[in-house]
C-alpha positions as CSV (number, residue, x, y, z in Angstrom):
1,X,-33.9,-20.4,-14.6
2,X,-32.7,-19.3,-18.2
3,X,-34.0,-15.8,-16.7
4,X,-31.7,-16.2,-13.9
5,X,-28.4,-17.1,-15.8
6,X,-29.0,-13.8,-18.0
7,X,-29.1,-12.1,-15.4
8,X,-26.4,-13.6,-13.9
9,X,-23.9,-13.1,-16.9
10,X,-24.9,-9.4,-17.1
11,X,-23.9,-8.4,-13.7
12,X,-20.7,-10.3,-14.2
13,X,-20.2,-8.2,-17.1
14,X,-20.6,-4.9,-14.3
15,X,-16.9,-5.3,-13.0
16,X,-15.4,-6.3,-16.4
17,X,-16.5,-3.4,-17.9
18,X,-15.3,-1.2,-15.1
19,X,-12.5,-2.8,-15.1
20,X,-12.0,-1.6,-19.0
21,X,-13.2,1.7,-19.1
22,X,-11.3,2.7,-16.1
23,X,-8.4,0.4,-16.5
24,X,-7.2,-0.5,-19.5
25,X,-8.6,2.2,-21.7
26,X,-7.1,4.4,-19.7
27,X,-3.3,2.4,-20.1
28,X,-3.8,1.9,-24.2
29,X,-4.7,5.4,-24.1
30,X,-1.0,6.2,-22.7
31,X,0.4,3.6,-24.9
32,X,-0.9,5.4,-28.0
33,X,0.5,8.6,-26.6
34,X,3.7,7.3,-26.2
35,X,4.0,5.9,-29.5
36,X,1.7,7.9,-31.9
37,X,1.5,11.1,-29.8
38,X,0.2,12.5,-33.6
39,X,-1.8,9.5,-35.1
40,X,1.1,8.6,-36.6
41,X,4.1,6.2,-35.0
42,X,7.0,8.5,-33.4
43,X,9.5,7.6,-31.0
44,X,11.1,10.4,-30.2
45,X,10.3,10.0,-26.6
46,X,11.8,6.8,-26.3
47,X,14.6,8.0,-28.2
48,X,15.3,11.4,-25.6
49,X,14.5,8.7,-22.9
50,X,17.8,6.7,-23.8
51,X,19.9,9.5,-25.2
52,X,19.0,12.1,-22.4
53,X,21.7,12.4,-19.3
54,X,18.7,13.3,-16.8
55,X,16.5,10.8,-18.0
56,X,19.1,8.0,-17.8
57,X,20.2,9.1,-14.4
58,X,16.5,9.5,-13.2
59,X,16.1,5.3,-14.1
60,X,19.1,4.7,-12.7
61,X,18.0,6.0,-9.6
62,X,14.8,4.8,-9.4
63,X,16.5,1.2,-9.9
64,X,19.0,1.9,-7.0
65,X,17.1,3.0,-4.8
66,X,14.8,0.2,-4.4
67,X,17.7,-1.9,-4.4
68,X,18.8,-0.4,-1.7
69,X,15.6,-0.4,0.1
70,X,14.8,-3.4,-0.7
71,X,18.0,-4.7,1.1
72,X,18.1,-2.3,3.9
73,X,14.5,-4.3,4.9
74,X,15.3,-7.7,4.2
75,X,18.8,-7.2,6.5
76,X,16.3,-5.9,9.4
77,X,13.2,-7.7,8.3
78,X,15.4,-10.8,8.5
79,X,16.5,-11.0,12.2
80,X,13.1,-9.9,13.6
81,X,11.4,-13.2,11.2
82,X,13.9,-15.4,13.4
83,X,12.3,-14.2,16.6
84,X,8.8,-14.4,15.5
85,X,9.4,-17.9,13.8
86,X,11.0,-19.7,16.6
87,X,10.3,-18.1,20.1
88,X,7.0,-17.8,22.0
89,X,7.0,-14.5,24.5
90,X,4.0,-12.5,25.9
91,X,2.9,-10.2,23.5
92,X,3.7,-11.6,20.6
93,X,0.9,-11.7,18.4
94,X,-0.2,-8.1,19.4
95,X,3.2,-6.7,18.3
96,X,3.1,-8.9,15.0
97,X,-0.7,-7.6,14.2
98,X,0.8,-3.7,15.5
99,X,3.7,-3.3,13.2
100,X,1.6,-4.1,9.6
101,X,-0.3,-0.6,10.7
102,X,2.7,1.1,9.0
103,X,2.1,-0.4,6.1
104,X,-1.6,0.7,5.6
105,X,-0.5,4.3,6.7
106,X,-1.1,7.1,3.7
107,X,2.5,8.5,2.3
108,X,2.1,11.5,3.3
109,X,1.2,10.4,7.0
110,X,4.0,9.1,7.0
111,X,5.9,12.3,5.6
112,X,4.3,14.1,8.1
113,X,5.2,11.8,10.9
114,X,8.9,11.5,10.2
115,X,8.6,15.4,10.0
116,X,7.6,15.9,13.4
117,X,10.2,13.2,15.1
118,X,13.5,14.2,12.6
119,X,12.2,17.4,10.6
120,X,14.3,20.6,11.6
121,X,11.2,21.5,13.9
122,X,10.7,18.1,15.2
123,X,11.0,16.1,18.5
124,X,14.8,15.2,18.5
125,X,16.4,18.1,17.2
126,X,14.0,20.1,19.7
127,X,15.3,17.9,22.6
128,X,19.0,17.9,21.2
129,X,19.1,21.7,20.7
130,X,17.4,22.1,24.5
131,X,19.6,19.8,26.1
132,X,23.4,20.8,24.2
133,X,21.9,24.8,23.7
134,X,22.7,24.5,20.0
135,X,21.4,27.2,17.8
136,X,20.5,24.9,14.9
137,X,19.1,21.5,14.6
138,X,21.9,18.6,14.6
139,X,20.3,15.9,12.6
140,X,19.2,17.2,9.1
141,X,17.9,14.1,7.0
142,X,15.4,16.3,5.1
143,X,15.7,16.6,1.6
144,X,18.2,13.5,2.1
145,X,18.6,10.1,0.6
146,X,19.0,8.6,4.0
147,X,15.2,9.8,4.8
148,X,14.2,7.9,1.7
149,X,15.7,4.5,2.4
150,X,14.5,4.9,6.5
151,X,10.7,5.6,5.3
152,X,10.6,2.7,2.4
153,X,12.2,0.2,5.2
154,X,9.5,1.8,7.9
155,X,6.9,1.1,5.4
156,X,8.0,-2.1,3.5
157,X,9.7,-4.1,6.9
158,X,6.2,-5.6,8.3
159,X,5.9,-6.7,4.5
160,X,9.3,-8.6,4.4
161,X,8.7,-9.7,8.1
162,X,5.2,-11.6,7.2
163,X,6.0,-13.5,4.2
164,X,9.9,-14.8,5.7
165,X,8.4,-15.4,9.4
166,X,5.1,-17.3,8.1
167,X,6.9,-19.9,5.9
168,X,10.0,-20.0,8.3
169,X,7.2,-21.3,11.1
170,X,6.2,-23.8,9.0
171,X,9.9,-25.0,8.3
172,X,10.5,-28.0,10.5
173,X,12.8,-27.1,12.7
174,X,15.2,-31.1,12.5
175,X,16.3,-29.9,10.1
176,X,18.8,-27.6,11.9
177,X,19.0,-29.5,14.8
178,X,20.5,-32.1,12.1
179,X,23.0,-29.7,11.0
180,X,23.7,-28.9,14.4
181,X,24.6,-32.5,14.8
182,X,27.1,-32.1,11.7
183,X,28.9,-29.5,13.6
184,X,27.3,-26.4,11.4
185,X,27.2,-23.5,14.5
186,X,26.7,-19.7,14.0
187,X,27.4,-18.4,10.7
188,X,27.8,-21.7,8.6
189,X,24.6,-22.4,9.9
190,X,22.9,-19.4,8.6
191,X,25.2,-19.5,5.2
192,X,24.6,-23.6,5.0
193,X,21.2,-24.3,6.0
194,X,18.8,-21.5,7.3
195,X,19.1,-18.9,4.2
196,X,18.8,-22.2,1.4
197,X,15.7,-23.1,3.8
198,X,14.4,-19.4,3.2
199,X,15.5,-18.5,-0.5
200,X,11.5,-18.5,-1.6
201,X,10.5,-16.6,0.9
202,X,13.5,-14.4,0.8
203,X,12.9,-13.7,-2.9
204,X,9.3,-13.2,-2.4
205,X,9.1,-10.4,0.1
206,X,12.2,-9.0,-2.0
207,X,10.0,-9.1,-4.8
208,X,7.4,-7.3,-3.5
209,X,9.4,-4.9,-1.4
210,X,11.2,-3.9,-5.0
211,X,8.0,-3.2,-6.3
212,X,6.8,-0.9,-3.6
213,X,9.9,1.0,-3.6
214,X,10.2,1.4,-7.2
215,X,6.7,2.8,-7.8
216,X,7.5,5.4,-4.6
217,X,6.0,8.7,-5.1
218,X,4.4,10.4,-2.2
219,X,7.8,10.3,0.1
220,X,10.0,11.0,-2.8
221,X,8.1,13.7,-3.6
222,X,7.5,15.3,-0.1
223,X,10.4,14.1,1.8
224,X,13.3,13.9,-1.2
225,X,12.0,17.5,-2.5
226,X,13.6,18.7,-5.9
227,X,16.5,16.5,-6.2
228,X,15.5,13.1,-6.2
229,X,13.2,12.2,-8.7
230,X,11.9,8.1,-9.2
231,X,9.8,8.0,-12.5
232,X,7.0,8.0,-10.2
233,X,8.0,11.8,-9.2
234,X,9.0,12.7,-13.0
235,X,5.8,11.6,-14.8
236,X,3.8,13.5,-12.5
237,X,6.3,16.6,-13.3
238,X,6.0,16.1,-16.7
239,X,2.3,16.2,-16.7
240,X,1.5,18.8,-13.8
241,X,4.5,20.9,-14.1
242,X,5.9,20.5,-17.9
243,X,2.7,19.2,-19.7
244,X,5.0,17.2,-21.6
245,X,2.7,14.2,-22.0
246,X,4.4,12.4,-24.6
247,X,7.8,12.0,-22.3
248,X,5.4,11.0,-19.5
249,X,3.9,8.2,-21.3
250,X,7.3,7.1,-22.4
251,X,7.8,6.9,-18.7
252,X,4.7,5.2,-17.8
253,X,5.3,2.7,-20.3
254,X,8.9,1.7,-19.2
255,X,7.5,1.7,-15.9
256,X,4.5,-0.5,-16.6
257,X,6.8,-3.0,-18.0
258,X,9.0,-3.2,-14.9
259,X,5.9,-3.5,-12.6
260,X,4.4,-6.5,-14.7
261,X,7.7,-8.2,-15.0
262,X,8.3,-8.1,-11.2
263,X,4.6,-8.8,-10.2
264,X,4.7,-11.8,-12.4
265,X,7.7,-12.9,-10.7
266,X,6.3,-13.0,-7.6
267,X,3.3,-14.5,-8.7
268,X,5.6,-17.0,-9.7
269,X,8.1,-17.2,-6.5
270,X,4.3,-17.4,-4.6
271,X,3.3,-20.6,-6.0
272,X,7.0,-21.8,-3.9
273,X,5.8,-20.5,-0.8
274,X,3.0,-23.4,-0.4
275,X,4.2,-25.7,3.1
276,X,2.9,-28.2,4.9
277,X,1.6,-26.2,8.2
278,X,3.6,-27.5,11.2
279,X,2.1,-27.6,14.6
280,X,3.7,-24.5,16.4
281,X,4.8,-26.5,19.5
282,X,7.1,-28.1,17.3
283,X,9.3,-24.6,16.2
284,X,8.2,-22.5,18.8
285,X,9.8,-22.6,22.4
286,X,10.2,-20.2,25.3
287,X,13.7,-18.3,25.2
288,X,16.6,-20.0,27.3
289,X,19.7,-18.0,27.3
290,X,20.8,-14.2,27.4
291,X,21.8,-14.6,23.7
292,X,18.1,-15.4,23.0
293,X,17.2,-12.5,25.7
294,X,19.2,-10.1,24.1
295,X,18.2,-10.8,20.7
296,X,14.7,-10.7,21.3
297,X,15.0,-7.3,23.1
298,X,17.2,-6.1,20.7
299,X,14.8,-6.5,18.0
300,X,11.7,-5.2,20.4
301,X,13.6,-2.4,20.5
302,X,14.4,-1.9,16.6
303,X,10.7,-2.3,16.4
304,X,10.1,0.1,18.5
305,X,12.1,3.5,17.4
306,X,11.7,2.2,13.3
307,X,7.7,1.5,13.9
308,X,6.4,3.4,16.6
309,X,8.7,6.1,17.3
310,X,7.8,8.5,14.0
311,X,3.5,8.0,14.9
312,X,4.4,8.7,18.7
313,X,5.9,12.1,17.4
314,X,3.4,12.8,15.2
315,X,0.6,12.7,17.5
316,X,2.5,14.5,19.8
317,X,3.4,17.4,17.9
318,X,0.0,17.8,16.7
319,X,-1.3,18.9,19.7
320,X,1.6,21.2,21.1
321,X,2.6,24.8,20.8
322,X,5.6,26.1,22.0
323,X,6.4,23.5,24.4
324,X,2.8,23.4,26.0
325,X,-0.4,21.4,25.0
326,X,-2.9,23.3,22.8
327,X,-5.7,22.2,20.3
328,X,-5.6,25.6,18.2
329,X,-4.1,23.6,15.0
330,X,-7.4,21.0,15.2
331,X,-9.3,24.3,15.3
332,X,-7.5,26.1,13.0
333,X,-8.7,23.1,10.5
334,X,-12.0,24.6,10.5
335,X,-10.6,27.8,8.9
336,X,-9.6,29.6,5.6
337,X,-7.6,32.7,5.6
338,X,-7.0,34.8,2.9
339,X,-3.8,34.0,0.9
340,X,-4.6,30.7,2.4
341,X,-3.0,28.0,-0.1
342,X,-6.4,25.9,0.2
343,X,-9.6,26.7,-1.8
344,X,-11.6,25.6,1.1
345,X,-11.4,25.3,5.0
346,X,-9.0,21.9,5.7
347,X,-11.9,20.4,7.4
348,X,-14.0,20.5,4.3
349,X,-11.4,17.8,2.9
350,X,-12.4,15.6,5.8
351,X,-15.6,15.7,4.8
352,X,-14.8,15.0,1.2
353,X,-12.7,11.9,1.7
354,X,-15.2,10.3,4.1
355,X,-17.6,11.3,1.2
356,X,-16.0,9.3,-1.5
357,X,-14.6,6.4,1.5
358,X,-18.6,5.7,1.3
359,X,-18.9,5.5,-2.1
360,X,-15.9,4.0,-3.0
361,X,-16.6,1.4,-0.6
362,X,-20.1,0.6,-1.7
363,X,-18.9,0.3,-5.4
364,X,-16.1,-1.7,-4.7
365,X,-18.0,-4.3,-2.6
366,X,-20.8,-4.5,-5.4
367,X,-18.6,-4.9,-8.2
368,X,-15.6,-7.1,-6.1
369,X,-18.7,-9.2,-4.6
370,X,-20.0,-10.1,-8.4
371,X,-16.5,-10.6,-9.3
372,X,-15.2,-12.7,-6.9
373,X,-18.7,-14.8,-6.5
374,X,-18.7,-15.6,-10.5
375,X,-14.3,-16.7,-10.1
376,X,-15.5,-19.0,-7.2
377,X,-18.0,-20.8,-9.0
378,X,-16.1,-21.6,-12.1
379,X,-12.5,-23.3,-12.5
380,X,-11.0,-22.9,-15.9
381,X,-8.6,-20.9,-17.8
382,X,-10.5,-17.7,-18.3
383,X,-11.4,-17.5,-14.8
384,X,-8.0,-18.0,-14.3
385,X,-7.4,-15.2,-16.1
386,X,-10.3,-12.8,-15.2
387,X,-8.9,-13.6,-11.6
388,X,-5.5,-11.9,-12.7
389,X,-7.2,-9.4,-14.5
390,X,-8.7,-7.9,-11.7
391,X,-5.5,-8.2,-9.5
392,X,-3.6,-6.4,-12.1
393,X,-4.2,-2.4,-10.7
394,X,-2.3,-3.7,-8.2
395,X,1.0,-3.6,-10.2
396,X,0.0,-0.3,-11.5
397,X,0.9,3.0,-10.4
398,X,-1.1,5.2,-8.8
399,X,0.4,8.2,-10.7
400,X,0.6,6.2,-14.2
401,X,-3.2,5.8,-13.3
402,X,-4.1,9.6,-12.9
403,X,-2.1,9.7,-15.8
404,X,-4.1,7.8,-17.7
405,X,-7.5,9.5,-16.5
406,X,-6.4,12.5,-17.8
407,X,-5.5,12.0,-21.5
408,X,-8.1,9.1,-21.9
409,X,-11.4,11.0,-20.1
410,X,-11.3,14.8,-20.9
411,X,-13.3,14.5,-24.4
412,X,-16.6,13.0,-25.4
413,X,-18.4,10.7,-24.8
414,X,-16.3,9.9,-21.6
415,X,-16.0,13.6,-20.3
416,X,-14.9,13.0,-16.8
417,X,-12.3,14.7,-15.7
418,X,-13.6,17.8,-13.7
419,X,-16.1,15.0,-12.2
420,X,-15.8,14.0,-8.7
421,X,-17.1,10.3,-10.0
422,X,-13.7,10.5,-11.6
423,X,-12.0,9.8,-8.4
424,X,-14.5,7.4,-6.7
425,X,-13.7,5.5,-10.0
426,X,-9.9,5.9,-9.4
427,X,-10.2,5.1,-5.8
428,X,-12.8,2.0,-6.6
429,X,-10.0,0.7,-9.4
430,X,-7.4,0.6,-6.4
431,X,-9.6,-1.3,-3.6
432,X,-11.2,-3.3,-6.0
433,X,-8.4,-6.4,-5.6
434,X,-8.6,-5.9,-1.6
435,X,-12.4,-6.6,-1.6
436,X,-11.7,-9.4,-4.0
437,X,-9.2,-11.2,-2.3
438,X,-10.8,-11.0,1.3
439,X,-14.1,-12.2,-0.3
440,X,-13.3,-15.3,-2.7
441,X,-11.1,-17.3,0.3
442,X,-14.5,-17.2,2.1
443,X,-16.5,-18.1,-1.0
444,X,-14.5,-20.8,-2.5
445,X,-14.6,-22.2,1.3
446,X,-18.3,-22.9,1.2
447,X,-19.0,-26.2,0.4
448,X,-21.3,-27.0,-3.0
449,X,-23.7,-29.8,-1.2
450,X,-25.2,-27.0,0.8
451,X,-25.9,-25.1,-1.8
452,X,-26.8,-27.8,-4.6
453,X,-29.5,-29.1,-1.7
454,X,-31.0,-26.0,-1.5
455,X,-31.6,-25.7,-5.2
456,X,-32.9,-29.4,-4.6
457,X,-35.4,-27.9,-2.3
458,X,-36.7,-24.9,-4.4
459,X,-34.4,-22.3,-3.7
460,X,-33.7,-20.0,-6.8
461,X,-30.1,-18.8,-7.3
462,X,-31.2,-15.1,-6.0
463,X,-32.3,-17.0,-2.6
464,X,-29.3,-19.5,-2.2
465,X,-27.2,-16.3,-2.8
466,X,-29.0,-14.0,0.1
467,X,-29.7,-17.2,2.3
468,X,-26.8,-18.7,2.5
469,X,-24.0,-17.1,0.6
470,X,-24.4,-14.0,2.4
471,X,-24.4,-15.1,5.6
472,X,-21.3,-17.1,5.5
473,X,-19.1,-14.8,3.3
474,X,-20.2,-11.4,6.0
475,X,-17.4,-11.2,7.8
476,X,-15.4,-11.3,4.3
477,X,-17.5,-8.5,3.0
478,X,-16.9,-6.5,6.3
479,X,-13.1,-7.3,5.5
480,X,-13.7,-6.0,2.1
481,X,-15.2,-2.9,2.8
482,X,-13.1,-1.6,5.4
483,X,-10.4,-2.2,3.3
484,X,-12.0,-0.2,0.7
485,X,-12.7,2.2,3.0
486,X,-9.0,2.8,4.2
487,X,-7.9,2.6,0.4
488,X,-9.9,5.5,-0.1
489,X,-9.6,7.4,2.8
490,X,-5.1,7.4,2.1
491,X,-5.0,7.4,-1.4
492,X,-2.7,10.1,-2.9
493,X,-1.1,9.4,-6.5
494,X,-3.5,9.2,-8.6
495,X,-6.0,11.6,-6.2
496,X,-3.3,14.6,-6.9
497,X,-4.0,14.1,-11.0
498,X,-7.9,14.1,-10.9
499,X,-9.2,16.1,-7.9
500,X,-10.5,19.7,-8.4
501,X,-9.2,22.3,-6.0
502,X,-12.2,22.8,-4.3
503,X,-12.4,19.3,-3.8
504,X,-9.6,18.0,-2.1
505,X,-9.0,15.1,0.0
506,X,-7.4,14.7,3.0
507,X,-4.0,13.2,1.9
508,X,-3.8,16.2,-1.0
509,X,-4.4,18.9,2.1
510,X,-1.4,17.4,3.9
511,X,0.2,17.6,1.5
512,X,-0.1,21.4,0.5
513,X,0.4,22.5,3.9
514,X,3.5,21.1,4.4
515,X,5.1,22.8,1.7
516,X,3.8,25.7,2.5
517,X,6.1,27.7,5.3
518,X,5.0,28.9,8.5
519,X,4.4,27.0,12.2
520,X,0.5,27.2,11.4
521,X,0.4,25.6,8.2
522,X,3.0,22.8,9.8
523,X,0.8,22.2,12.2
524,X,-2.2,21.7,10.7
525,X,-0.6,19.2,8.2
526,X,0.4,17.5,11.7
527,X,-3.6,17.6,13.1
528,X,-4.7,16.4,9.6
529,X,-2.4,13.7,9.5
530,X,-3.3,12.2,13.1
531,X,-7.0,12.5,12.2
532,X,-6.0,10.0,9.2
533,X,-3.9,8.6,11.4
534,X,-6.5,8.0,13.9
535,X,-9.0,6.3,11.1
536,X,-6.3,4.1,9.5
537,X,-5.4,2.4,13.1
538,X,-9.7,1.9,14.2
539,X,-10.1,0.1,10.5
540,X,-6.6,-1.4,11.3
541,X,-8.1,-2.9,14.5
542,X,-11.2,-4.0,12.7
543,X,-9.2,-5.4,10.1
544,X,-7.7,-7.9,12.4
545,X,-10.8,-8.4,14.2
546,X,-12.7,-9.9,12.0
547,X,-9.5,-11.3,10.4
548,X,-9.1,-13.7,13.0
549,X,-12.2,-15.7,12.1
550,X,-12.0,-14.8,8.5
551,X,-9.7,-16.8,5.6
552,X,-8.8,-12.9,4.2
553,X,-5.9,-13.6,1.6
554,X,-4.3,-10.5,3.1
């Protein structure tokens, strides 16, 4: 038994020391840079941080425009939580389970799909220049701020449309039939009762939303081009393009401090969220009128050209030439020409990310296994805050990540950076709190007589692990790993920092070809994106498979 315990408390050491190695070394590393960058305290980048125009307006922005976003979903988000929270149609739960795919989509998926249904070569302004024999496309949103705020509220509005529908279903609904009573119709309704009813929520999901649009990179980057930069965008400049690391951990840094500040007010808005469930017969009820008709259809509809519209094009596009249906950009994958912008054929990069998907995902279901299995056994204030510990890559950047690989592991005795491990790690770091969360529900779940009578009966702690553990936490761990899978297979951020050229994944490839010119290169970042496509939506529809009879925290 003593045996057993050692070895028990050294394998829960396995994700702690993972976790610092790759996490917070990596983040003191950048904190050192930014204020010692020569062993000695300077704050001169800080100092050109505050006093610099660009730098001020480049904040600024970065603020605004996940304000912006953030309200732009909420406003749409909103209306559609109404319909999900208080009528029953066909359909329903399909469409709900559909329009969370967005939000597991790679950036640059996404890129690409709003490039093939608005891009100056895309579906509409093909079908508006047909059918009004213009010359030029009509709808230019490229290189726009418009595009940014319509792909951050495609990506973010299943998000806000969760949380707000969820704790409005479990809002009794006398309460407005109350106020109804007291002659509150219409807007002083909404004003008076529904929105004081849905402040935690509301806050919550704007929370969240904030932090996902602040820490945009990928459609910044591809869709926003050259003059919109979020400090996402400008720290990898300053790094890739400028090599002016010092400014980019000043960046990082503000950055960081943002991201924990908002995450712990959510953390903090979450603990609000907590209702008694309420039977759904009693707030759900079959639509009456044509006001109910309408806005139910209305909001189908909104659903339907925000959410499905952009993947629809994408697809399409992918496998048309010239008006008529061909395959030669999924062949052309197999290729490399000379002058090509690619050091290897695009297909190699599909064998590369399923590559590191694998590992990834058996790394991140070993160490989020031992993790969550030690958290679930013990109550206390460490595990407390082990458990937020491990959550914490979350709030973390992608790009501030890469960042941090490169000035912390390019010298001895943690030479890693032309390693492929280096981005297995990176990719491990970011599914680690999806494995964790889908198993520990599960675990925590199990009740302790079943196991305590097995240890009455002889079984060691190895055998009341693989006996009866195992087989009740499975469908968690299948969760987990697809999870982890899809993680890996769509991560970009900090991918772009550590990834050789000859080793690209698939998101990097996009990504390449579609700034490069030419109708080949275009539409082989179209065929590479609906092959990611393809594998985000079957682990999508495994997800919620196994979701159903699974207590996943996601």
């Amino acid at each position: 038994m003593r045996l057993e315990r050692l070895v028990g408390r050294r394998l829960v050491l396995a994700p702690i020391v993972f976790l610092a190695i790759f996490f917070v070394y990596p983040l003191v590393s950048i904190l050192i840079v930014s204020l010692a960058p020569q062993g000695q305290i300077d704050l001169t980048g800080f100092v050109t941080l505050v006093t610099s125009n660009y730098y001020r307006q480049t904040l600024w922005f970065t603020f605004w425009q996940a304000a912006v976003s953030t309200l732009l979903t909420l406003a749409l988000a909103l209306p559609g939580a109404y319909v999900f929270a208080r009528f029953s149609f066909p359909g329903k739960s399909v469409l709900l389970a559909l329009a969370t795919l967005p939000f597991l989509l790679p950036t640059v998926v996404v890129a690409a799909a709003f490039s093939a249904l608005v891009g100056p070569r895309g579906v509409l302004n093909q079908w508006l220049m047909d059918s009004l024999q213009l010359t030029s496309p009509p709808v230019e949103l490229e290189r726009t701020l418009a595009i940014i705020l319509i792909v951050h509220v495609f990506y973010n509005y299943a998000v806000a449309l969760r949380i707000i529908s969820t704790y409005w279903l479990n809002v009794n609904l006398r309460l407005e039939e109350s106020a109804r009573v007291l002659g509150a119709y219409g807007w002083r309704l909404w004003w008076d009762v529904r929105l004081p009813l849905l402040r935690p929520a509301i806050l919550a999901a704007a929370a969240l939303v904030f932090v996902f649009t602040f820490t945009s990179f990928g459609v910044v980057l591809i869709l926003g081009g050259p003059r919109f930069a979020t400090l996402e965008v400008e720290i990898y400049r300053q790094t890739a393009h400028l090599f002016n690391l010092p400014m980019a951990a000043a960046l990082s840094l503000v950055q960081m401090a943002v991201m924990f500040a908002m995450m712990s007010l959510y953390t903090r808005l979450q603990r609000r969220l907590a209702l008694e469930r309420v039977p759904a017969e009693q707030t759900l009820r079959r639509p009456r009128t044509p006001l109910q008709y309408g806005i139910i259809t209305l909001n189908l509809v909104l659903m339907a050209v925000l959410l499905f519209a952009p993947l629809a094009a994408l697809v399409g596009r992918s496998f048309s030439a010239g008006g008529q249906f061909t395959l030669t950009y999924y062949q052309m994958l197999a290729t490399n020409p000379r002058g090509s912008v690619l050091f290897v054929p695009p297909l190699q990069a599909v064998t590369n990310s399923l590559v590191f998907a694998v590992l990834t995902t058996g790394l991140a279901i070993s160490l989020g296994a031992i993790a969550a299995h030690w958290l679930a056994r013990r109550a206390s204030r460490w595990t407390a805050w082990l458990d937020s510990l491990f959550m914490l890559p979350l709030a973390t950047s992608a790009v501030t990540l890469g960042f941090g690989y490169i000035i912390a592991l390019d010298r001895p005795p943690l030479n890693l950076r032309t390693s492929p491990a280096l981005i297995v790690a990176a990719h491990t770091l970011v599914a680690l709190p999806f494995v964790m969360r889908s198993v520990l529900p599960a675990l925590r779940s199990i009740t302790p007589s079943i196991q305590e009578s097995a240890r009455v009966l002889g079984a060691s702690s190895w055998q009341v692990w693989r006996l009866i553990d195992l087989p009740l936490i499975s469908r968690s761990l299948v969760t987990g790993a697809i999870f982890a899978f899809t993680v890996s297979l769509g991560e970009f951020g900090a991918s772009l920092f550590v990834a050789r050229p000859n080793t690209p994944t698939m998101p990097i490839v996009i990504y390449r070809l579609l700034g490069q010119p030419g109708p080949a290169n275009y539409g082989q970042a179209l065929a590479m994106s609906t092959l990611l496509l393809a594998a985000a939506c079957a682990a999508f529809l495994l997800i919620e498979r196994v979701r159903r009879a699974n207590g996943s925290e996601f």
